[in-house]
N, C-alpha and C positions, 0 to 999 in steps of 0.2 A: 504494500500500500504506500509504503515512502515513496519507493521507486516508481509508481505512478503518480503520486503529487509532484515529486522535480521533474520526472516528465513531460507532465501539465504546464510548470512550470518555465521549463525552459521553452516549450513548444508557446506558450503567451510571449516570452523575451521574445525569440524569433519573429512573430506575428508583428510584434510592438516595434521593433527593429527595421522591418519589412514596410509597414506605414512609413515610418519617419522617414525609409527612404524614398518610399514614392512620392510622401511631401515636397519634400526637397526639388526632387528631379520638377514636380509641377509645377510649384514658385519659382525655381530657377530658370528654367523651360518658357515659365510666362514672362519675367522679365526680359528673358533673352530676346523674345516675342515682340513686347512691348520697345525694347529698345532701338531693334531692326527696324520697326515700324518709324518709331521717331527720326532714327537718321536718314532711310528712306525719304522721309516724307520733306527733314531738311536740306536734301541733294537734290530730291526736283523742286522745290521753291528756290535755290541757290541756283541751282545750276540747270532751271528748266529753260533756258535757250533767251535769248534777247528776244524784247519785242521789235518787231522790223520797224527798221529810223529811228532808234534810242539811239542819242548820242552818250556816251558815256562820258562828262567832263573832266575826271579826274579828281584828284583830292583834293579837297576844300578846306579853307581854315575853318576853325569853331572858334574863333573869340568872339567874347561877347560885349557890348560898348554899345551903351545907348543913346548917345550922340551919332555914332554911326550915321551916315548919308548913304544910304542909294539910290543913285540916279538914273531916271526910269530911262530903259533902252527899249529895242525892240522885241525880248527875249528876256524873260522875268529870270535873276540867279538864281543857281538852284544849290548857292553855300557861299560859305564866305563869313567875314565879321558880319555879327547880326546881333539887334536886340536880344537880352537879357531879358526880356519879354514876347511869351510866343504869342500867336493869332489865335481866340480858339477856332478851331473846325466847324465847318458847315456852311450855310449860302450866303454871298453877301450878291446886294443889287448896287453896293458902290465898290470904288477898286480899294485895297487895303493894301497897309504900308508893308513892304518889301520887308523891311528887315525885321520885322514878326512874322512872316509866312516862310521867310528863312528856317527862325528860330523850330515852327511849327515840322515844318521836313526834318530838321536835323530831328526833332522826337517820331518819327514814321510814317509823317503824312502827305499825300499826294496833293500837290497845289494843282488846281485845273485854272486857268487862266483863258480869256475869251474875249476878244474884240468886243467894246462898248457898244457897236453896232451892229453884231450878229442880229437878225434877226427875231423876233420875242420867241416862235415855235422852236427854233434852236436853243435858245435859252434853257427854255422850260424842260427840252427834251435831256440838258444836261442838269439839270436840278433834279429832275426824275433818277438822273443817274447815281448823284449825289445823298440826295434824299431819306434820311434815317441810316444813313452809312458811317460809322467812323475812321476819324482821321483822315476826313477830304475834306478840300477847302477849296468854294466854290466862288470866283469873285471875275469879273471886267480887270479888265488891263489896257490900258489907254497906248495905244501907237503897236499894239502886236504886230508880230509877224507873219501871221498863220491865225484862221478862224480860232483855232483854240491849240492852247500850248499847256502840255504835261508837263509839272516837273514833281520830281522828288531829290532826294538828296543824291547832288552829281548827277544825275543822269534828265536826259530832256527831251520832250517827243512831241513837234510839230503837225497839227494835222488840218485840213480841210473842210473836213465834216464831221460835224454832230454825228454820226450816224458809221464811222469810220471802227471798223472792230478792235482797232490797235486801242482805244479807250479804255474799255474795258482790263484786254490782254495787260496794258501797263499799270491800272489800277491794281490787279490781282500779283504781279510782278514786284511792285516797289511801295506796295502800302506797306510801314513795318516791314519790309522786303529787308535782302542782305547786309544792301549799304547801309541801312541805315543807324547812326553812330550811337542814337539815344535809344535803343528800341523801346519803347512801352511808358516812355515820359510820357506826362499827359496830353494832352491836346484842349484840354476846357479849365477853365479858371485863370484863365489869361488877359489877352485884352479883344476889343471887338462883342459889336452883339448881331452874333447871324440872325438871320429872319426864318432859318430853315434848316 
């Protein structure tokens, strides 16, 4: 009767042994999982191809000086000395100051920038796009170069039409994308009051 209780006994060790290893193998097994998936998913956001006509500008200063001037060209920066105060995100129907929609890139947000004069159905049709999104910033730019002009941090994408699929593609590319230096600073509590 002993010799069938250590039996018992040792035959529960084994069983209790035999769990803990198949724990193991499934926790480790799913983080192995879990991991895969993450870097996966950080190689094709990094490295899922340029959007066609992104110019890539190269590396940008981050100081920050609120004095700062920039002077409106035809091609809004996309980095550089900039306020110590960002834009916050969302619509604006007048144009806003450069060196806070800087600031607002450098934390991962996409500036879309548009001729004062696009038409109002073009407008609206990029406010729709804009619209309950974070970290876009939607505003006129006085003297563009192109109906509307992408930027995020360094990189800049000229386009014709409201209606052009590279919008999108670059929105989904460089919102909080790679470049970007501040990722996940905020974008609201800043200065500006969007309408949208």
């Amino acid at each position: 009767m002993a010799k069938s209780k250590s039996s018992r006994k040792e035959q529960r060790r084994k069983e209790v042994a035999q769990q803990k290893r198949r724990r193991t193998l499934l926790i480790g097994g799913s983080i192995a999982a879990v991991t895969l998936i993450v870097i996966v998913l950080v190689a094709v956001r990094g490295f899922g191809g340029r959007v066609e006509g992104a110019e890539d500008k190269g590396p940008q200063l981050r100081d920050h000086d609120e004095g700062v001037i920039i002077e409106n060209s035809s091609l809004p920066p996309v980095g550089g000395v900039h306020s110590p105060r960002w834009q916050n995100c969302g619509i604006y129907d007048q144009p806003v100051e450069a060196k806070n929609a800087v600031h607002s890139m450098e934390h991962g947000a996409v500036w879309i920038a548009y001729r004062p004069d696009l038409p109002s159905g073009d407008v609206e049709s990029l406010r729709e796009q804009v619209r309950g999104q974070s970290y876009l910033l939607l505003s006129p730019y006085p003297g563009l170069a192109s109906d509307v002009v992408l930027n995020a941090w360094g990189v800049q994408l000229q386009v014709d039409s409201v209606e052009d699929e590279r919008i999108a593609q670059f929105v989904d590319q460089y919102r909080l994308g790679p470049q970007t230096p501040e990722f996940g600073a905020p974008c609201d509590g800043g200065v500006g009051r969007p309408i949208g």
